[in-house]
C-alpha angles and dihedrals in degrees: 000000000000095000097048094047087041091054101045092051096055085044093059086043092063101048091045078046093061096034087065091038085061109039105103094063102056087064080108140069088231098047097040098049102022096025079236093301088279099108107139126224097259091057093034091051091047102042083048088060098025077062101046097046125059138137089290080079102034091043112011107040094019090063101026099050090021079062092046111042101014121205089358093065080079085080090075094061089053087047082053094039091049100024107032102041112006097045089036099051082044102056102023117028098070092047100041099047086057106037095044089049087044101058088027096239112177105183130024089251085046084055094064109037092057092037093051097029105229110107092205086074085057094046089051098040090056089052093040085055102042096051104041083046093069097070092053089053099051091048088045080054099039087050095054096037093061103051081041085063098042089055109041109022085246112156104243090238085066098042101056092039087051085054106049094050092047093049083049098055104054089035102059088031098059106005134196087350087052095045096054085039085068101030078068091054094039092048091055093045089050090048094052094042091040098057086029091060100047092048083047103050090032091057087048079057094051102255127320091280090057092052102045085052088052098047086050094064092055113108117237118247103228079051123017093190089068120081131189104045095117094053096049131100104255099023130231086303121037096171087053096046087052092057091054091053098041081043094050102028109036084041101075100067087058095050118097096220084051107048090035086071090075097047081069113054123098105244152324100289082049095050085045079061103038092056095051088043084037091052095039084052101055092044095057098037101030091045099036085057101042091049087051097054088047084078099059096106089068090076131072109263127249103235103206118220084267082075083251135124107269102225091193092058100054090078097056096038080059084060121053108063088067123100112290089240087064101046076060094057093040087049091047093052095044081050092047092044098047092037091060096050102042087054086051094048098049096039088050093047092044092052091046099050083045104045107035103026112028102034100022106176125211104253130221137187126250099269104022117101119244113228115224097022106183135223112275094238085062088040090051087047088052100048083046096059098044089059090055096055085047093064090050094049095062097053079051099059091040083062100057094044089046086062104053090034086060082054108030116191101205148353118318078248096060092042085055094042093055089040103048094036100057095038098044081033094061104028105024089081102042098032082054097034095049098056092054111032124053093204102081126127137217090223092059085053086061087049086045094056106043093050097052094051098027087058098050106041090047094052082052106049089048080056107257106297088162107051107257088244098054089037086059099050087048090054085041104056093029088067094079098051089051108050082042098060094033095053089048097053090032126073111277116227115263111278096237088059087051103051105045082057087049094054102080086067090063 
């Protein structure tokens, strides 16, 4: 116990310790929530996966999909590793570095109200983020709280609620610059305790030959006369399997906290670097994880008081049974995993309400001239106090989160299914779409819109007939289809609007 609590303190140290090593530069809008758009490849590459990673995937995905489709769940983590980072740094980190900068964007709403000119979209796509936000943040807090639990005897109350005011304070100390700073720490801690973990529980098993042969001999659940499912290479449910992978991986390039990475870095050569260092990071920590949670069979299951199995707890009970020195480590790497993308997610939501709701600022174009410019001492007071407002904000939002992650309705993977799938589901096709073709409408943004969070409310409030992950890849995909037909039937822009947002391509 000494070791572990030794080691976590010095862990939080350090990130307080950044957050006031940074905080001078986050005075401004620009360097609190872009880190002044000079973000290099190395910080940018590990805040992308430090983001995308957390213990919704460690706790919550590795032990939910790891229990239904075994060693094959590990093709999730490739999907992450080639889909996720590799494919989204491809397509969209070049374009959107310059577009965003271009047409000086500061936050994904901000995006489409100046590139389709039409600042409500701007207005609903902030709200559409920073409620659909919310359910991400309490399953990031209920993952890590109950390894927190496993690990150190903490009552879960007092882990969520530990969690929520640390993440505050070097947040809204340093901003987005603190935040990458300890995304960096946090990645190399996740590379070392991910690969130490899996060494660790496969050698419990008696190598990784022993445990696949034991895996092979467990019946399958549709048919319990049939061994061997969980051992295969596609699993007992290969469809199945293929909805969680287009749900985690294509996701990423339509979330605000996600995207918002490459309107930071500081140029094209850095953005080359970031998506090899991006891609060799999600292979490592996605499909270490996944793999890991393949084995979860192996254990002896949690039975909830629903007289269920409880997915959130196979991970920790994993984990248990390992060397004290290594529950440190693997509490160490949950905490670096979930600390990075809390502080992602309320930094992301804060800037959003601020900046696009609450001082909305009339947009113009590059080129065009702004009426009623004002004197730069008035200009400096007003970047001052949103970033005020800012800081408040985030306690805010961790509020909120705070209460449904104290009473949480459903499994880590639900939360992250109705999350992902009405955020990626209204903002993945135009956001994507926008930056290539110069035809969409605003019109098939509204549709787009409307189908992504209308999906998904509507299959929860009938009470989930189609599962929320596959809900969500279904909202995801049909996107396209649907800003495609809707732009070719609706009024372009004017072409002289378009064009001046195209040049910074040429």
């Amino acid at each position: 116990m000494i070791i572990k609590v030794l080691l976590t303190i010095i862990f939080l140290v350090v990130m307080i310790g950044v957050g006031v090593y940074t905080r001078k530069q986050a005075s401004s809008v620009d360097g609190f929530v872009l880190g002044g758009r000079a973000v290099g490849p190395w910080l940018t590459a590990f805040a992308f996966g430090t983001s995308y990673f957390s213990a919704v995937v460690f706790v919550g995905y590795a032990g939910q999909f790891g229990w239904k489709y075994g060693m094959s769940s590990t093709w999730i983590g490739v999907g992450n590793a080639v889909i996720g980072s590799l494919l989204a740094w491809l397509l969209l980190g070049r374009r959107t570095k310059l577009m965003t900068q271009h047409i000086e964007s500061r936050t994904m709403p901000d995006f489409f109200g100046t590139r389709f000119a039409d600042q409500k979209l701007r207005v609903v796509a902030s709200v559409i983020a920073f409620v659909f936000l919310i359910p991400y943040t309490a399953g990031v807090y209920k993952g890590i709280s109950t390894l927190f639990e496993m690990g150190f005897g903490i009552p879960y109350e007092y882990c969520v609620i530990i969690m929520a005011i640390l993440t505050a304070v070097y947040v809204i100390l340093g901003g987005y610059k603190a935040t990458a700073m300890n995304d960096f720490i946090q990645g190399i801690i996740m590379l070392f305790g991910i690969l130490a973990v899996i060494i660790a529980v496969l050698n419990a098993q008696g190598g990784l030959v022993a445990a696949v042969d034991k895996l092979s001999v467990i019946p399958s659940d549709a048919d319990p006369a049939v061994n061997g499912g969980f051992a295969s290479w596609f699993g007992p449910d290969p469809w199945g399997l293929l909805g969680v992978v287009v749900l985690t991986s294509l996701g990423t390039m339509g979330l605000p906290q996600m995207v918002g990475k490459f309107y930071s870095i500081t140029d094209e050569s850095a953005i080359k670097r970031g998506t090899i260092i991006s891609t060799v990071f999600a292979f490592i920590v996605a499909g270490g994880c996944y793999f890991l949670g393949g084995f979860g069979r192996l254990y002896e299951p949690v039975i909830g008081a629903n007289g269920k199995i409880a997915f959130d707890s196979i991970v920790p009970a994993m984990l248990i049974t390992l060397p004290d020195i290594l529950i440190a480590l693997v509490v160490l790497l949950v905490l670096s995993a979930s600390m990075s993308t809390l502080a992602s997610l309320v930094l992301t939501s804060s800037s959003t309400m601020t900046l696009d709701l609450i001082y909305r600022d009339k947009k113009s174009l590059p080129g065009e001239v702004e009426e009623g410019t004002i004197d730069d001492i008035v200009a400096e007071k007003i970047e001052r106090r949103k970033v005020v407002v800012m800081r408040v904000l985030i306690m805010f939002f961790i509020a909120i989160s705070l209460l449904i992650a104290l009473n949480p309705p459903t499994f880590i993977a639900q939360l992250m299914g109705i999350s992902w799938g009405a955020l990626a589901g209204a903002f993945l096709a135009p956001f994507m779409l926008g930056l290539y073709w110069r035809g969409v409408t605003n019109a098939s943004v509204w549709a787009c819109f409307v189908w992504g969070v209308g999906l998904t409310v509507v299959n929860m409030l009938l009470g989930n007939p189609v599962n929320p992950i596959n809900c969500g890849a279904i909202a995801m995909v049909g996107g396209f289809p649907v800003v495609w037909i809707v732009s070719l039937i609706t009024k372009k822009l004017p072409k002289q609007t378009v064009d001046t947002i195209f040049e910074c391509y040429k």
